[in-house]
C-alpha angles and dihedrals in degrees: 000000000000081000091050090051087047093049097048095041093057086043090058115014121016086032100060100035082051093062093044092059090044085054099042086047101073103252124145074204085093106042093049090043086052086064112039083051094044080054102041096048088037086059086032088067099034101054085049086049088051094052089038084055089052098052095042093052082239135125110307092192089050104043085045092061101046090055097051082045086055088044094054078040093061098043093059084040087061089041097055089044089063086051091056085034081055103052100041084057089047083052099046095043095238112128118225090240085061096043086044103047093026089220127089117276106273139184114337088008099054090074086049095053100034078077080068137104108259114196110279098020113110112301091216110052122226092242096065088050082051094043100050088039096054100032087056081061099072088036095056087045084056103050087037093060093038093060092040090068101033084053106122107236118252103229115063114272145199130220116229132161120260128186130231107240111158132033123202110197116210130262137264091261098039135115099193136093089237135244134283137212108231104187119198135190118225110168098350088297117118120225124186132204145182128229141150119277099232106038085171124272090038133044112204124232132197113277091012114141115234141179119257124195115211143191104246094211089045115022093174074086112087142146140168117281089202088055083053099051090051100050086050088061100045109048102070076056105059102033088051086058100042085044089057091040088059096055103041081055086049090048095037087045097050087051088059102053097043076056091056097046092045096050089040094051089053090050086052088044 
């Protein structure tokens, strides 16, 4: 019995506390584990579909695949238990070295865990208030610049056809895909403007036709429709998740300081 408890405790407690260390800790060793055990099971239940569809007089391609589909599923299944293994122990103040090994950090470990919750310190730490906080900054950019240029004009305006005719690859240091010069004709009159590359369902080419939205008073005026269409779509996007970002840092933030003030009023006590 005492086996069976040992088994099952390393299956669903020091296990999985055990792999979370390993992963906090910086090793490769858990990226690459995750996927020699996501394999081996995979093969592991197909290869167990595959004998259950030859004995069922069944499929055998098709058996095969669902197992190794339950295997993979397993697998998650493990993974996300080490994420709810993970939180009860952050809860409870106890750190996963301490749960994996089932004795106190020490030596080279005891740096590691003092990053850890201990009981009656705040049970939400100030770096997911900062994380959610920050992290709803380049969300909200994003949603702020997408409504700016899906904004309508607000004189009337008119659709024509414009033509790529420059592309501007990005820089060294650059993460986009460039600009291009689309260049239009409105009363025998060329107009050139600048936009990104990829505005996001299309990606212009040199020489692609593309529509131009114009300002009827001033041509000289234009965008992309197509950078329009995209924005529109986006924003919503983006805002909604800066939005939910905000308040997640509000109601993280709020549990921290109820922490504070509870530690702080035990130390007082």
């Amino acid at each position: 019995m005492g086996r069976l408890r040992g088994v099952l405790s390393w299956a669903f407690v020091r296990g999985p506390a055990a792999a979370y260390e390993l992963a906090d800790s910086g090793s490769s060793l858990f990226g690459i584990g995750a996927i020699v055990v996501m394999l081996l099971v995979g093969a592991l239940g197909a290869g167990v579909g595959a004998l259950v569809g030859l004995v069922a007089h069944s499929s055998v391609g098709d058996s095969a695949f669902v197992g190794g589909m339950i295997g993979l599923g397993v697998v998650v299944a493990w993974l996300v238990l080490m994420v709810v293994v993970v939180a009860v122990l952050w809860v409870r103040g106890v750190s996963p070295v301490e749960t994996a090994t089932g004795e106190g950090p020490t030596g080279r470990h005891a740096a590691h865990a003092s990053g850890w919750r201990r009981r009656g310190a705040p049970l939400v730490p100030g770096s997911l208030v900062a994380f959610f906080l920050l992290i709803a900054i380049p969300f909200g950019a994003l949603g702020l610049h997408a409504r700016s240029v899906a904004r309508p004009a607000d004189e009337p305006t008119a659709i024509t056809h414009g033509t790529v005719v420059v592309i501007h690859e990005p820089g060294l240091l650059d993460k986009s895909s460039g600009t291009v010069d689309i260049r239009y004709s409105v009363g025998g009159v060329d107009h050139t403007f600048e936009t990104d590359r990829d505005p996001g369902e299309h990606f212009f080419r040199l020489g692609d036709v593309v529509p131009v939205e114009y300002v009827i008073a001033e041509p000289a005026k234009g965008r992309a429709v197509w950078a329009v269409e995209s924005a529109r779509d986006d924003r919503g996007f983006w805002l909604w998740l800066a939005g939910i970002c905000a308040v997640l840092g509000l109601l993280s933030g709020a549990g921290y300081l109820v922490g504070r003030l509870r530690s702080s009023g035990r130390r007082g006590g």
